[in-house]
C-alpha positions as CSV (number, residue, x, y, z in Angstrom):
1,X,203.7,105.1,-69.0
2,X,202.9,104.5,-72.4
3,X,200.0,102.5,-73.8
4,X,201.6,101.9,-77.3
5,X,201.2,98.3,-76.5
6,X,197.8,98.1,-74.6
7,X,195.9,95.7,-76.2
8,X,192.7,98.0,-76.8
9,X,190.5,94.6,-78.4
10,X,190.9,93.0,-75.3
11,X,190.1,96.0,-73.1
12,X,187.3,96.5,-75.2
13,X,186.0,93.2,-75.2
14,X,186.1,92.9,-71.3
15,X,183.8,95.9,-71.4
16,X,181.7,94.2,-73.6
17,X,181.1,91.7,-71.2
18,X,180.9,93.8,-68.4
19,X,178.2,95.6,-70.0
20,X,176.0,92.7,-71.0
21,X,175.8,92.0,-67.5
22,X,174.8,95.7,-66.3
23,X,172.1,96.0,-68.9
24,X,170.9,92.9,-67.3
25,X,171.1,94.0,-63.6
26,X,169.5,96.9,-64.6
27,X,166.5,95.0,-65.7
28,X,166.8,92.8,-62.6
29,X,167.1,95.4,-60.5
30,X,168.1,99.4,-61.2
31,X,168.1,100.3,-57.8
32,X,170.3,97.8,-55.9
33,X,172.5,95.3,-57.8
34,X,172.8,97.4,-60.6
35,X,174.2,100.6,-58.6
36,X,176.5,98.1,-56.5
37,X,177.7,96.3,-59.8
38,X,178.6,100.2,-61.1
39,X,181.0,100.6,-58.3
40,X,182.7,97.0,-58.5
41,X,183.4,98.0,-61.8
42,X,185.1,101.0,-61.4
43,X,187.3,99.3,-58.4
44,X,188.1,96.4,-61.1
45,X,188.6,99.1,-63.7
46,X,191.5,101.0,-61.1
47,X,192.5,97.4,-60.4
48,X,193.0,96.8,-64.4
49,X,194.9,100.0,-65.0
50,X,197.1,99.4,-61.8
51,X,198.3,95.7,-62.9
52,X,198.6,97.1,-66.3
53,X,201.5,99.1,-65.4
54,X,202.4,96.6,-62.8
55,X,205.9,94.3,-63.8
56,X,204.0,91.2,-64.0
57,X,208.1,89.8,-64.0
58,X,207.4,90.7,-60.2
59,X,205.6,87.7,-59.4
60,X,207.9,85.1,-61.4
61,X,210.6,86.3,-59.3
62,X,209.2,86.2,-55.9
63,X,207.5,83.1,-55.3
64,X,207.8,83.5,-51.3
65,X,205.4,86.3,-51.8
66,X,203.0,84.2,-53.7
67,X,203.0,81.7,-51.6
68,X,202.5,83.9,-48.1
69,X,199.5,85.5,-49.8
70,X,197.8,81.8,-50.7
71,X,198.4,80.9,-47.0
72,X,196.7,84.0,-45.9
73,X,193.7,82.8,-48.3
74,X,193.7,79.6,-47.2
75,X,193.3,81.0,-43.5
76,X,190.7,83.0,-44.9
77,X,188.9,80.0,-46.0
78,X,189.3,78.3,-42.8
79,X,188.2,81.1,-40.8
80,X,184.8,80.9,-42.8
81,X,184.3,77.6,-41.8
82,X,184.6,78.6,-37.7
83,X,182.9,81.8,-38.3
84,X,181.4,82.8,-41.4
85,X,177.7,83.5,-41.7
86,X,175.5,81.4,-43.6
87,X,174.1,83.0,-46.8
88,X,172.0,81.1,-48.5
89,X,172.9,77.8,-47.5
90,X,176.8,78.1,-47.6
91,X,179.7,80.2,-45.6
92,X,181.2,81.5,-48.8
93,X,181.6,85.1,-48.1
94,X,182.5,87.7,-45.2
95,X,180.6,90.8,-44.2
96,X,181.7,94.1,-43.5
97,X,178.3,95.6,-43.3
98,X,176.8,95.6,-46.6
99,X,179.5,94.7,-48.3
100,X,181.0,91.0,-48.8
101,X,183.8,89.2,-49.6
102,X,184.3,85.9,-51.1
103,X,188.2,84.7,-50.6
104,X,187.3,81.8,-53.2
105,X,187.5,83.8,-55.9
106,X,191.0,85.7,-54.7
107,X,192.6,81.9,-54.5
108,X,191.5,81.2,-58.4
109,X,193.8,83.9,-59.7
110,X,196.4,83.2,-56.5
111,X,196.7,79.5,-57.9
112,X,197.3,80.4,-62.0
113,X,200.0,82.4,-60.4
114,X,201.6,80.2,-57.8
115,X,201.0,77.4,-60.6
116,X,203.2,79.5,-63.6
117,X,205.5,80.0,-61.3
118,X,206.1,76.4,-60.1
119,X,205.3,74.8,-63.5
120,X,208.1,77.2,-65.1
121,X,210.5,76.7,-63.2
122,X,210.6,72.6,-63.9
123,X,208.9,72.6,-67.0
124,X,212.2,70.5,-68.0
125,X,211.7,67.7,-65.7
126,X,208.0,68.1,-65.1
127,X,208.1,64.2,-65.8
128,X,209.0,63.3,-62.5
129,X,205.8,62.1,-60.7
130,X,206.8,64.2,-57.7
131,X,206.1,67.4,-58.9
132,X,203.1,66.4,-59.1
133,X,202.1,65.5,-56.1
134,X,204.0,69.0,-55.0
135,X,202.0,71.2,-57.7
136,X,198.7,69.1,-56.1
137,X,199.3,70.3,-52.6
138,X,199.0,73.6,-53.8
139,X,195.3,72.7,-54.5
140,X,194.0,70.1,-52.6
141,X,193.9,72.1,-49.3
142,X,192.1,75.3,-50.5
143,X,189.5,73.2,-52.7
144,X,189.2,70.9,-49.7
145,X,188.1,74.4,-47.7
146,X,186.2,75.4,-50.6
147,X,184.4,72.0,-50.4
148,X,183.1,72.2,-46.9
149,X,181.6,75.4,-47.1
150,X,179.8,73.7,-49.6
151,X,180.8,75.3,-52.7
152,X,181.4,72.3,-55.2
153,X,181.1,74.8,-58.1
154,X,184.1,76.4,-56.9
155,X,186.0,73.8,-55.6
156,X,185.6,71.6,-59.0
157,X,187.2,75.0,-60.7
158,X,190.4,74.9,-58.9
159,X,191.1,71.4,-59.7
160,X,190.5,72.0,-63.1
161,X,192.9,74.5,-63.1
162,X,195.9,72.1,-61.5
163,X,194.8,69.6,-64.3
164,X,195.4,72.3,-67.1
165,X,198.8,73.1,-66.2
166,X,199.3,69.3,-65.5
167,X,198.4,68.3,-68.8
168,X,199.7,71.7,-70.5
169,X,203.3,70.8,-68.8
170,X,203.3,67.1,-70.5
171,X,202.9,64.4,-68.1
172,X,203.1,61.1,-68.9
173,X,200.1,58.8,-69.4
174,X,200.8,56.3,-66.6
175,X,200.8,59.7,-64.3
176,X,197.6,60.7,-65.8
177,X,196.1,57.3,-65.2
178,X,197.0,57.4,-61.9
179,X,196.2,61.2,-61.6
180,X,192.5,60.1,-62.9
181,X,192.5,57.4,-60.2
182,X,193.0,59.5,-57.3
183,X,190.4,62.0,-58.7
184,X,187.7,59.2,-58.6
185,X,189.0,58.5,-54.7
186,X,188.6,62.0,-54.0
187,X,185.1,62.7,-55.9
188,X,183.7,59.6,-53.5
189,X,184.8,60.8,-51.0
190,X,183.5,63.9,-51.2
191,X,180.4,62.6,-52.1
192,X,179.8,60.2,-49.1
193,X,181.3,62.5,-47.0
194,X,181.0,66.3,-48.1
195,X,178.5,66.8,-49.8
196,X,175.1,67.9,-48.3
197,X,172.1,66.0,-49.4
198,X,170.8,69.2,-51.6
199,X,174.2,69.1,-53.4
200,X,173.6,65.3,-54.2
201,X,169.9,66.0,-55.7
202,X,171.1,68.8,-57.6
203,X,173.5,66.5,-59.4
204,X,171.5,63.6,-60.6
205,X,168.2,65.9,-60.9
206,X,169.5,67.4,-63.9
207,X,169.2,64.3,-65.6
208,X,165.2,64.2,-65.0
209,X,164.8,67.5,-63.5
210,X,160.8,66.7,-64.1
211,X,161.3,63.8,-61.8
212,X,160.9,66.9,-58.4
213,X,159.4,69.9,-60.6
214,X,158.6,71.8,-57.3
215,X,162.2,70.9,-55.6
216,X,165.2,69.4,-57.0
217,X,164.6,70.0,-60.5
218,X,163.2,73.2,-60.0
219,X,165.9,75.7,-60.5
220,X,166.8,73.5,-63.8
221,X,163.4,73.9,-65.3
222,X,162.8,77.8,-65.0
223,X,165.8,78.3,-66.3
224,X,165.4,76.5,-69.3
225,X,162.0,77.8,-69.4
226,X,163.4,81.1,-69.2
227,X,165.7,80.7,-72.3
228,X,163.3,78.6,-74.7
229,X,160.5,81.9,-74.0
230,X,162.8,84.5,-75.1
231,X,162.5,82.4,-78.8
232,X,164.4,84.4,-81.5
233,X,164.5,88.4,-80.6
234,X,163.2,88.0,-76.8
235,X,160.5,89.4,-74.9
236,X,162.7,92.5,-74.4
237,X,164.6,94.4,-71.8
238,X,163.0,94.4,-68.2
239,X,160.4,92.6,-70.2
240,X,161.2,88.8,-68.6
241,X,158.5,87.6,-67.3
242,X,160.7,84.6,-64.9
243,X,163.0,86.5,-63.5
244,X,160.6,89.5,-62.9
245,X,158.3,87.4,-61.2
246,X,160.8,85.6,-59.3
247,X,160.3,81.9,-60.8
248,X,163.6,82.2,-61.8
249,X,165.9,81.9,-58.8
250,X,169.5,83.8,-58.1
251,X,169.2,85.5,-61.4
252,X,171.0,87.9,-61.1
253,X,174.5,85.5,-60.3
254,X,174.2,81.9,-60.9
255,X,170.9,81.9,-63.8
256,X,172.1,85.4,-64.9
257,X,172.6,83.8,-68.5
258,X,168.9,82.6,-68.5
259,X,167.5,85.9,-67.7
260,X,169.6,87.4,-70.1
261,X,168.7,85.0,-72.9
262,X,165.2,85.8,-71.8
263,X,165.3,89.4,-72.7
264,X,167.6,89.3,-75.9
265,X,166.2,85.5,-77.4
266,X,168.3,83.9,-79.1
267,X,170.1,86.6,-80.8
268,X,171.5,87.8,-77.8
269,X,172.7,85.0,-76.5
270,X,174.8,84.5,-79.7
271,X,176.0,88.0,-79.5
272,X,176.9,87.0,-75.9
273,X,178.9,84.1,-77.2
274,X,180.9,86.1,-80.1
275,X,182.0,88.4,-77.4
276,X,183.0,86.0,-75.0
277,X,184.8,83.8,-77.6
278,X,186.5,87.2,-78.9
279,X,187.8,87.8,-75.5
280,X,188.9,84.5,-75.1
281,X,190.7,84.6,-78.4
282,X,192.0,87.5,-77.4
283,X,193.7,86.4,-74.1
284,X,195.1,83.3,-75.8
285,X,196.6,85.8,-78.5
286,X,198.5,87.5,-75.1
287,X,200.2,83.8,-74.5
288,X,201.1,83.0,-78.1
289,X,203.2,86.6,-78.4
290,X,204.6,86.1,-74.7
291,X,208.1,85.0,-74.4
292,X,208.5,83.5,-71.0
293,X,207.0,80.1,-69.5
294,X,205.4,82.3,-66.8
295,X,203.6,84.1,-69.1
296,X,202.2,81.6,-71.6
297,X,201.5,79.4,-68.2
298,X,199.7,82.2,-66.7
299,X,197.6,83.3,-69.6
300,X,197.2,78.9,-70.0
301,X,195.1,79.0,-66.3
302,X,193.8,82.1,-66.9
303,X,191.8,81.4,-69.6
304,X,191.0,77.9,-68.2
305,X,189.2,79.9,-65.4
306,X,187.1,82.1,-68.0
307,X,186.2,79.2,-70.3
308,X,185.4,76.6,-67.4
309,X,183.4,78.9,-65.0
310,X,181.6,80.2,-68.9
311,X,180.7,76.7,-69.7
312,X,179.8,75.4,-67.0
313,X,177.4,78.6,-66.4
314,X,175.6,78.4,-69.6
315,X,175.8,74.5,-69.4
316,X,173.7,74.5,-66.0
317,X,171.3,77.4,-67.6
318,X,170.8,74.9,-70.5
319,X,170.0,71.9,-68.4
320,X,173.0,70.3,-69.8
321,X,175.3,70.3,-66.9
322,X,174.0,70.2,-62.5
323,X,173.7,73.4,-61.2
324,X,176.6,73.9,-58.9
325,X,176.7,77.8,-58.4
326,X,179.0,78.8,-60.8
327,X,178.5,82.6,-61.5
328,X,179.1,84.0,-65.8
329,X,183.0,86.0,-65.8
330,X,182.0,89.5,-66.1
331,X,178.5,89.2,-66.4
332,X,177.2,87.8,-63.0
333,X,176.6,90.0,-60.0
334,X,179.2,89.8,-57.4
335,X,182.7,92.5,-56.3
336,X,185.1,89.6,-55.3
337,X,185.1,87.9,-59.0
338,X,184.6,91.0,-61.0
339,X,187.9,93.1,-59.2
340,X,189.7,90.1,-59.3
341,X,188.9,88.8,-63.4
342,X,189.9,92.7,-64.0
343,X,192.8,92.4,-62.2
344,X,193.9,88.9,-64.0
345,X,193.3,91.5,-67.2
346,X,195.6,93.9,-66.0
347,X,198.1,91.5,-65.8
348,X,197.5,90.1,-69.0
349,X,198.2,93.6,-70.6
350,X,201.3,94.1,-68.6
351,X,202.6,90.9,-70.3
352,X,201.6,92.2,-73.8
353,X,203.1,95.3,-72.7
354,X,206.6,93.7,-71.6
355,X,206.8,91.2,-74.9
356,X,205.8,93.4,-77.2
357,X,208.4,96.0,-75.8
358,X,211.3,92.5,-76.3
359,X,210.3,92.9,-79.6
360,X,210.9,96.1,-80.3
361,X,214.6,95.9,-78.9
């Protein structure tokens, strides 16, 4: 297998990433998450190099297969509502032991596929209004799973995946009207009837997170507090003083951009940004040189994923979005999104792989 047409400056900058996030862990903690991260990276790593050398053409032309894989996941997701444990508030993950598994994050990258496939195939009358209903029932039942568990962060992400491709494939504006509509039907409903009530105060805290300082808002203000005292340079590595004291919760997944920021100040969150926006130009340079709707549509949700879950993260760190639990790509704790993202790379470097070898024939 040759790797004449690996693209090395996207390997390299998904190690990058990777990397700011175990130099973090460390810091957080050297003996637990940052030994457990070590080893979800070298499964992702065997997962990359496997889907690298993997026909990504495979899953254009199988669809059935796609689709008997999303309806395992989606009885995954329903089994955690009957009998997954509660961690933390929310039956997100199973547990073999010590280790967990969180099938949310397999249905992300199931969905980009599934979706390229579908949107490919009728990119030419995409028009019709019934595709996208169809494309929408793809969605609606695995974010509606995602929902109760309650996972909103999660659940918001795979609609704005759907909508990508929607808008990407060129609907028209009375279906986006309507489209918009039914969005504002299903966000009520979900409020008045998902939610729970700690979900509801976490979204209109962040307006006046000051308002609860000790509840609500709490979350919102050590983690701004947490960026704003690392200033220019930081106070250093293993050197934070709110996430080593534990004022600053979860911070090694969803506030893992805070305590980074912390450490590094406000240079290294702007090294964290040239890196992610390197990879993510990077990725999109993978759909420009691909020569199949599959491909460009896959590398299109792909890197919707990485920049939505990246600015929502940093948004909620910042106090400019509600915190919603919506872990950093590559950089927070957590096996079931790392393998997976590194997996999605893999397949993006089987496409360059394939379209750069079209080229050369």
């Amino acid at each position: 297998m040759s790797l004449r047409n690996f693209d090395w400056a996207l390997f390299a900058s998904t190690f990058l990433l990777i990397a700011l996030g175990l130099v973090t862990l460390w810091s957080l903690s050297p003996g637990q998450f940052f030994l457990r991260q070590l080893i979800w990276v070298s499964i992702g790593t065997v997962a990359l190099i496997f889907f690298t050398f993997f026909d990504y053409r495979i899953f254009a032309n199988h669809g059935g297969v796609l689709l008997a894989a999303l309806i395992l996941a989606v009885l995954m997701l329903a089994a955690l509502y009957f009998f997954g444990p509660k961690t933390r508030g929310v039956t997100s993950w199973f547990w073999f032991g010590s280790v967990a598994a969180q099938p949310a994050e397999f249905v992300k990258i199931l969905l980009i596929l599934i979706l390229a496939k579908y949107f490919s195939q009728r990119h030419v009358e995409i028009y019709q209004i019934r595709h996208l209903f169809v494309s929408g029932l793809y969605v609606i039942l695995p974010a509606f799973l995602v929902m109760l568990q309650p996972a909103l962060g999660s659940a918001l992400i795979l609609i704005a995946l759907w909508l990508a491709f929607v808008l990407f494939s060129g609907i028209r504006f009375r279906h986006l009207a309507a489209t918009f509509a039914l969005f504002v039907i299903l966000a009520s409903v979900a409020w008045y009837g998902l939610l729970a009530p700690y979900q509801k105060t976490r979204i209109t805290s962040f307006l006046d997170p000051y308002r609860d300082p000790k509840g609500a808002g709490y979350n919102v203000i050590q983690a701004m507090t947490a960026v704003g005292s690392g200033r220019i340079w930081g106070k250093g590595i293993g050197y934070g003083t709110q996430s080593h004291l534990n004022f600053l919760p979860e911070a090694e997944t969803d506030f893992i951009f805070a305590a980074f920021a912390e450490e590094t100040g406000f240079l290294g969150a702007a090294i964290f940004v040239s890196f992610f926006t390197f990879f993510l130009w990077r990725v999109l340079r993978v759909g420009i040189a691909a020569k199949d709707n599959f491909s460009k549509l896959f590398v299109l949700g792909f890197a919707t994923l990485i920049f939505s879950q990246g600015a929502v993260h940093v948004g909620m760190n910042l106090g400019l979005l509600p915190v919603t639990g919506i872990t950093l790509p590559f950089v927070s704790y957590g096996g079931s999104s790392l393998v997976t993202l590194m997996a999605g790379v893999g397949i993006l470097e089987s496409i360059r792989r394939h379209s750069r070898s079209d080229i050369m024939e």
